[in-house]
N, C-alpha and C positions, 0 to 999 in steps of 0.2 A: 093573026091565025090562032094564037093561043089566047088570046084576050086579055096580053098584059098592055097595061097601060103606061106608059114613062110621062112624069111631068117636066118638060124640058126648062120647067122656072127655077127647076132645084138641080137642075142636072150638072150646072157649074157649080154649085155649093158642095154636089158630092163629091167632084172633081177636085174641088178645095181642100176640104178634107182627107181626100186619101190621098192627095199630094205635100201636102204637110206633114201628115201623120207619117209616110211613109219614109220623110228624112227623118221625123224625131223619133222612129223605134231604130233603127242603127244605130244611130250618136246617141242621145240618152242612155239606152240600151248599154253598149261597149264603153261610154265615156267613162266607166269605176276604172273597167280594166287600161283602158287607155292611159287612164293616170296611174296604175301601178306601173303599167313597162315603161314611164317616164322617169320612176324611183321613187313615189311620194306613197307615201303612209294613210292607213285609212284614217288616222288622227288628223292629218294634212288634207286629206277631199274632205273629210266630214266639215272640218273649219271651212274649205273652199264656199262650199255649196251651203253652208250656215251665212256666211256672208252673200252669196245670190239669195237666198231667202227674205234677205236684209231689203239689197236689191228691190225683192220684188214688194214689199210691204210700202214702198212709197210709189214708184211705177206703175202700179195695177190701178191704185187707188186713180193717181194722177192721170194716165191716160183716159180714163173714164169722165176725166172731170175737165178735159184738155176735149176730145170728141166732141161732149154735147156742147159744150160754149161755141168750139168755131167752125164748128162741121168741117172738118178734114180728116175725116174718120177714115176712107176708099186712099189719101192722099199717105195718110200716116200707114198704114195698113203697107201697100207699095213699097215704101222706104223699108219698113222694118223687114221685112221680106228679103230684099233687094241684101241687106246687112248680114241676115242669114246665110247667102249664095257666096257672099266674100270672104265671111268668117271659116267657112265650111272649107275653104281652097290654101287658106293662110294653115290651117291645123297642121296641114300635113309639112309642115317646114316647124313645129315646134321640137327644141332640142330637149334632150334627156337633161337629167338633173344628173351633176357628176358622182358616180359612185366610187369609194374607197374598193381595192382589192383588197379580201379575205386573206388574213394573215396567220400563218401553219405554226405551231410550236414543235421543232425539233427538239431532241435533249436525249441525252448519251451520258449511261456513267459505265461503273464496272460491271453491273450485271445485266444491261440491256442498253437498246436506244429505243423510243417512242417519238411518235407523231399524232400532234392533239391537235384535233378538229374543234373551231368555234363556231356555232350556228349562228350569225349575227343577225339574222332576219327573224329568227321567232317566228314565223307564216307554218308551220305545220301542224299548230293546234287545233286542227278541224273539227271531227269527230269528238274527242273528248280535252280535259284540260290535260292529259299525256301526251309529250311529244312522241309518234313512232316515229322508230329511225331501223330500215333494215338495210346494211349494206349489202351482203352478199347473201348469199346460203351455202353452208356446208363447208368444207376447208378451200375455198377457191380465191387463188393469188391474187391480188390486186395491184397492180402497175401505175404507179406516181410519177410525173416529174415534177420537180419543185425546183425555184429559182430564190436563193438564198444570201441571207445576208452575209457579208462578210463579219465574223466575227472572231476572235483568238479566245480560247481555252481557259485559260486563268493568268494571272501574273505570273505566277512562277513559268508559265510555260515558252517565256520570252526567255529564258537563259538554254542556249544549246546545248549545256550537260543534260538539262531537263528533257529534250525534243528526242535527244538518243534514245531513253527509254521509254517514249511513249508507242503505241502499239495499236491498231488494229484501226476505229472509224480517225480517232482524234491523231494520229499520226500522217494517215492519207489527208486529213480536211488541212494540216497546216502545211505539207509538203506543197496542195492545191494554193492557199493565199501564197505562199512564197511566191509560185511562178506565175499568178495573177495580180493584176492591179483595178480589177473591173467591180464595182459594191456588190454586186452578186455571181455567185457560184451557183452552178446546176447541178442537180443532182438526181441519179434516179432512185428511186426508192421500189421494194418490195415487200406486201406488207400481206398479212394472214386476215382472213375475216375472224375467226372462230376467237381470235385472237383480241377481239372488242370489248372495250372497258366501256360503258356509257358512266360518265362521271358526277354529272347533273344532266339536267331537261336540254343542255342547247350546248355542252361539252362531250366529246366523245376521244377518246385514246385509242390506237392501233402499236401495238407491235410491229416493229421493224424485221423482217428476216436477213435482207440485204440492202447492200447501200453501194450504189457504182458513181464514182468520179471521174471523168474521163472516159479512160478507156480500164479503171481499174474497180475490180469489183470485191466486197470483204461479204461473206458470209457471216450470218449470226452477228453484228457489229457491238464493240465495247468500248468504251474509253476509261481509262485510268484518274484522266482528268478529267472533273467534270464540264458537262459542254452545253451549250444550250445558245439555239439563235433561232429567229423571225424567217420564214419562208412564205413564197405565193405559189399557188400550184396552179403551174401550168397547161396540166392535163391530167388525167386520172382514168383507167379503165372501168372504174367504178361509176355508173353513171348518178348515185345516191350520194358519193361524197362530194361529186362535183356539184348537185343540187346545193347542198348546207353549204361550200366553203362560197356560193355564188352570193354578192350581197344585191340585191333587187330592190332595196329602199334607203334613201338617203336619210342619216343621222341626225346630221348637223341642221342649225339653223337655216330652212327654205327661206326664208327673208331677205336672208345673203346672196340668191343666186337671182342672176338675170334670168336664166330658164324658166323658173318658179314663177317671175313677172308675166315674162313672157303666156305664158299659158296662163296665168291667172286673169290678163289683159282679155285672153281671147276669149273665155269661158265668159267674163264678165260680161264684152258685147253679145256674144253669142245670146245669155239669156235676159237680157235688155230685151235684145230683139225676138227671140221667140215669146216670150212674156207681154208684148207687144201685139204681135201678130194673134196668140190663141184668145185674150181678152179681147182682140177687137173681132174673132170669127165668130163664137157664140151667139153676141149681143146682134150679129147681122145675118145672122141662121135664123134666131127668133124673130126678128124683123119681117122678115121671109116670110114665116111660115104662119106667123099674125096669130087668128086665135087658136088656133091648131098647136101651138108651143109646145103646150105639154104632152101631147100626144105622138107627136112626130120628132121633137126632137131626140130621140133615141135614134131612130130611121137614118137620121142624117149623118148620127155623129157616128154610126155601126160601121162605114164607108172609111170614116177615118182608124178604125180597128182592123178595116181588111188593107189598107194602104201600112199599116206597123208591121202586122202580123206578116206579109209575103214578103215585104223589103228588109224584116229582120231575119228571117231563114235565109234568104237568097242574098244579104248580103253578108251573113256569117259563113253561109256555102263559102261565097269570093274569098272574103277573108282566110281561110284555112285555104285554098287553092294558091292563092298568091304565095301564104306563108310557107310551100312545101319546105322542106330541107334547110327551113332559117331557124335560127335560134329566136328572134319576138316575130311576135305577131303582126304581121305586114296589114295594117291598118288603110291603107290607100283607097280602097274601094269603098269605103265608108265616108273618106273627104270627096273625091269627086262625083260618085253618085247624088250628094247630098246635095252637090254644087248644080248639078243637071237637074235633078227632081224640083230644087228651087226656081231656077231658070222656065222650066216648064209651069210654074205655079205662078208665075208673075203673068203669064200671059192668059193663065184662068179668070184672074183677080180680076181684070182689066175687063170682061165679059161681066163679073155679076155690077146688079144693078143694088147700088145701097142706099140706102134710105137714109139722108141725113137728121137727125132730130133737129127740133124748133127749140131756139134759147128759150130755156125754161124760164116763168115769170117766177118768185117763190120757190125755185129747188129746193133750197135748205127746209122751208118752213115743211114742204110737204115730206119729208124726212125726218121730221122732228120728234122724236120719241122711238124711231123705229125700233133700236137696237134696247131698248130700258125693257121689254114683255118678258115677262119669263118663260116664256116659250120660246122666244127669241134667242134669251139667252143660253138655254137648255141647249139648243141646237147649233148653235155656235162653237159651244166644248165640244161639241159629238162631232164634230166638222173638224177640229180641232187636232181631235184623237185620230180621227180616220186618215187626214193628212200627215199623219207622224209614221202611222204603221205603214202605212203604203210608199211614202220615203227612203223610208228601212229595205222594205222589198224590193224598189227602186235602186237604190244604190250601191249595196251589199249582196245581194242573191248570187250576183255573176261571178263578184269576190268571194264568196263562199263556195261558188262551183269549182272555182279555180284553184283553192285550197284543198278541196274534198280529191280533187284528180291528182294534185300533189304527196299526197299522204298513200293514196292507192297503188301510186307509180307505175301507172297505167299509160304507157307510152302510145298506144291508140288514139285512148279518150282525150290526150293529150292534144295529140297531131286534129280531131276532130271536134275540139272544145267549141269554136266561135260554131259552128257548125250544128252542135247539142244547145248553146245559148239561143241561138236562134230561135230553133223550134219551140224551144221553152217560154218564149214572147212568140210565135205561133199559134199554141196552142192558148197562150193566156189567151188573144185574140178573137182566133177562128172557132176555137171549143169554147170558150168563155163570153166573152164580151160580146161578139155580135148578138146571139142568141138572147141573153139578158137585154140589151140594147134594146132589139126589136120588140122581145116582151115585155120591159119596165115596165110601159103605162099601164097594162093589166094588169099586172102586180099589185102595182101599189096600187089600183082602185082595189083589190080584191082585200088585202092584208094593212091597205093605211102605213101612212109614213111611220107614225114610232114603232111598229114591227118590222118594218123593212131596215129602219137604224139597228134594231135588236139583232136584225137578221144578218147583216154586214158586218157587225162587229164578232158574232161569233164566230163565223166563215172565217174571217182573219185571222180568228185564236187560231182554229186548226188548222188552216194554211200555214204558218210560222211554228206551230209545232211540229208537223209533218216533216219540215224540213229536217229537225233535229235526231229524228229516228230513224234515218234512211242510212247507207254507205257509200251506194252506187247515185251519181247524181242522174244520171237516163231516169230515176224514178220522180225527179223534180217535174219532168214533162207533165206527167200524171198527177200532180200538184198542182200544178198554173190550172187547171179547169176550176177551183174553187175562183179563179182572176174575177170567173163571170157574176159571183155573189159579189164575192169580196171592193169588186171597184167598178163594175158597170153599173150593177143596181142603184149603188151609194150615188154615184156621180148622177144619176139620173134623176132619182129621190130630190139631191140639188137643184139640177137645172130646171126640174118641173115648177117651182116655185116662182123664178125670176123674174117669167114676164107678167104673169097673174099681180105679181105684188106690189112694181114697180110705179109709181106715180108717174102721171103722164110727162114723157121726154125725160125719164132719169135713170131707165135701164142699164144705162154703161155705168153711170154713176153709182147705181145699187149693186153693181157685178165686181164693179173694180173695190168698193169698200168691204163687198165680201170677201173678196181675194184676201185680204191683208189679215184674215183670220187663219188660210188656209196656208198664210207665210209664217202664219206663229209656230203651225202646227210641223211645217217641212226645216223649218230653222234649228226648232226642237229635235226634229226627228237625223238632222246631217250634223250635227255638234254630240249629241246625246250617243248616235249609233257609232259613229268612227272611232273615240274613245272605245265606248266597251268590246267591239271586235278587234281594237286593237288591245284592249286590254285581257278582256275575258275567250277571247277565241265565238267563232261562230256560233256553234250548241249552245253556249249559255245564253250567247246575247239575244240568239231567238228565242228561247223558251220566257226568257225573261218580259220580252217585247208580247210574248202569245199570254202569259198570263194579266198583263197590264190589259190587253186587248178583251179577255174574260170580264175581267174590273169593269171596262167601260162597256161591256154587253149587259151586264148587270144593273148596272146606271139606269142604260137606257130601258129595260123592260119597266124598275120602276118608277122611273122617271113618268113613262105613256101611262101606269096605270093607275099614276095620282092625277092623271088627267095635265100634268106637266108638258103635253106637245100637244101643240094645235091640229085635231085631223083636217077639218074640214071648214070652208071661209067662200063667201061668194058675193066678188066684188061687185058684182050688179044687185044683187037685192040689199045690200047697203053701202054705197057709200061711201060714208061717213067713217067704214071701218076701216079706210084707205091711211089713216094717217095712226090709227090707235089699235086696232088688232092683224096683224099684216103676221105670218110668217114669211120668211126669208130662207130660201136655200143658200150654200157659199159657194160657190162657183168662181175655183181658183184657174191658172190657164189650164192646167192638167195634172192630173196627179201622176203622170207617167215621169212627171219632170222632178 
């Protein structure tokens, strides 16, 4: 009636695509934060996912090279799949890494008692490299209980003439051990805000007003002898002192813990197998779509950006409905939707028809020299770069939102964070990516590949700058729409090249050996970035990442205008040019990973 037309040869490929894609924007997505509410440090995921980068640098290559020898490309494809739907179900049984409780320093002499707060997590450097800390406003009381160690007063205070003249906290706390035998004594505490010492960046002091034992309570508390012992606080009316004294990352050596295996195990298969599955869907989309490659493959892959984009809203929506009234984020509807959308994609698979390549006679030979052109290599680094920044964005963005809602103390934004995340890989999607997607190939006829690299990298700068000028993270929504320059164009720019270049039956081979550039650049980018936001806080680390991103925009304009990038090559009117002037896109599984 309208005059559209659907090509039913692609109609499972698209189904492929937005069914895959639609597990890997959840998990990818939430997998930073998922590993903070387990207790590991962004130093600890950056390492993690440095080591899948590792991972993927022999894997990509290798299944490309494992396909065209024994044609079991549909067979291997299945399996890895299949690995995905079990890994996905196992997640949700991974235990926490054991956290130490947050320890209070009481201390009592003759003109006061105080209680010193340690922040042992460091996580509220968002905004700038000053910790803010507000606990209350205005002279308003704050109500402690704390559970304390047993401790005595001084030597002298073991002789009974001593104990007579002692008086006020330090006379109740030894009255209390006498008639206890338990390592800990409770105690309440009432403490003044206005009354806030901040001591350093991650210590803070409160005066004491009162102090009850029991059932006996001492106003203004003093001790004659001095006093000092280790508390855990139980509860607090102050919802900001319970944030700092909460410890949310594990210290100690992760190496030591079975937990730490445990999900390190899982994460390993986990991207075995997706690394698996997106190298072998490309090279069978291009197959497809034959000489059409570079014109349509945007088309296809825009299907797998509306399958992220709706399953990353609606399942951050789940996420925060499940979590109501819980203290972590009830992650569940992330592992079994992931487990069903897999399930369903197995039986897509099973529908496309794939074309197995013919052992190649001379692979290697017809390969030979590829990677030596400097145009080659020019574009290699810039494939390099773009895989590092977009890692960063990757893996940190959501950890950064989380940090930015912590500093605001914004108990809303809070309760509605996976919810804000979501939209935020929404809108990179639905405003960004499909749009670029569907328009790449005109693009880049109109503007040529080294403009379109010029043009991605400096979209990047200001995407990651952006980040750093904002307060309210709602404005990050409004950020993801650069997603569409910054990573559809770039990935397209890639993929347009692969089939045009590839010597006959070496496609998977030329796709997976380009991967192992784009694990340089992500290996770099989860080792490099965890360190500095755990070291430097979020603001510096992006700004630092957005001017490196400048650097490499720079590069590449003059890079194209010494004629250093190849525009233009057309493998029917020679050739001969098949083995000696070839550009190469790198077309890693995905840079969302």
């Amino acid at each position: 009636m309208f005059g559209i037309k659907v090509n039913t040869k692609l109609l499972p490929l698209k189904m492929c695509y937005f069914l895959i894609f639609a597990y890997l924007g959840p998990m990818i997505g939430f997998l930073p934060t998922i590993a903070r509410q387990l207790g590991y440090s962004m130093t600890t995921y950056g390492a993690t996912m440095t080591f899948m980068s590792v991972i993927s640098m022999v894997l990509v290559p290798l299944s490309g090279v494992i396909v065209d020898r024994f044609r079991i490309k549909k067979r291997l494809f299945l399996v890895s799949m299949f690995g995905i739907g079990v890994v996905s179900l196992l997640f949700s049984f991974v235990p926490k890494a054991p956290l130490d409780v947050a320890k209070i320093e009481l201390k009592c002499d003759a003109q006061t008692t105080t209680m010193t707060v340690v922040n042992e997590n460091n996580n509220l450097q968002t905004t700038s490299n000053v910790t803010y800390y507000t606990a209350a406003s205005g002279d308003e009381l704050i109500t402690c209980k704390l559970n304390c160690q047993y401790a005595e007063l001084c030597s002298a205070a073991r002789e009974i003439n001593y104990l007579q003249n002692q008086s006020g906290l330090s006379d109740l706390w030894m009255r209390a051990m006498n008639k206890s035998q338990n390592k800990f004594n409770q105690i309440d505490l009432t403490l003044k805000s206005k009354n806030l010492e901040q001591v350093n960046a991650n210590s803070y002091v409160f005066q004491v007003l009162s102090v009850q034992i029991n059932d006996t309570q001492i106003l203004t508390p003093t001790c004659q002898c001095h006093f000092k012992t280790f508390c855990h606080i139980a509860n607090c009316s102050n919802d900001k002192i319970m944030e700092v004294v909460t410890v949310t990352t594990y210290r100690g050596n992760v190496l030591e813990l079975y937990q730490f295996w445990i999900f390190f195990g899982l994460i390993t298969t986990l991207w075995a197998c997706l690394l698996i599955s997106l190298s072998l869907l490309n090279p069978i989309c291009l197959d497809t779509l034959g000489d059409k490659s570079a014109e349509d493959f945007g088309r296809q892959k825009c299907w797998g950006s509306i399958g992220w984009g709706f399953f990353s809203i609606f399942i951050g929506w789940l996420v925060d409905i499940f979590s109501f009234n819980k203290k972590d984020k009830d992650y569940s509807p992330v592992f079994y939707s992931g487990a069903l959308v897999t399930a369903l994609n197995l039986g897509v698979i099973k529908t496309i028809k794939v074309a197995e390549t013919n052992k190649p006679e001379g692979q290697w030979k017809n390969m030979r020299g590829l990677f030596t052109k400097y145009y080659m290599i020019s574009f290699c680094i810039w494939s390099i770069f773009n895989t590092l920044f977009h890692t960063i964005v990757t893996h940190f963005l959501f950890w950064y939102m989380e940090d930015m809602v912590s500093a605001n103390n914004d108990h809303g934004q809070r309760a509605w964070l996976k919810t804000l995340q979501g939209l935020a890989q929404g809108i990179q999607c639905f405003g960004g990516e499909i749009p670029f997607f569907f328009w790449s190939g005109w693009i880049i006829r109109r503007i040529g590949y080294g403009n379109c690299m010029a043009v991605v990298m400096g979209s990047m700068a200001i995407r990651m700058y952006l980040y750093t000028v904002i307060w309210n993270p709602t404005w990050i929504i409004a950020i993801e729409l650069l997603n569409g320059v910054s990573y559809a164009l770039g990935y397209s720019v890639k993929m347009s090249y692969a089939k045009k270049v590839s010597p006959p039956d070496t496609l998977n081979t030329i796709i997976g050996f380009m991967g192992f550039f784009d694990c340089i650049g992500d290996s770099i980018g989860s080792l490099l970035g965890g360190y500095l936001f755990d070291t430097h806080g979020g603001v510096w680390s992006f700004r630092f990442f957005s001017y490196m991103a400048v650097f490499v925009c720079f590069l590449s304009i003059v890079t194209n205008y010494f004629g250093l990038t190849k525009e233009s090559f057309n493998l029917k009117e020679n050739a001969e040019s098949t083995n000696t002037d070839l550009k190469i896109t790198n077309n890693n599984t995905d840079k969302k990973m």
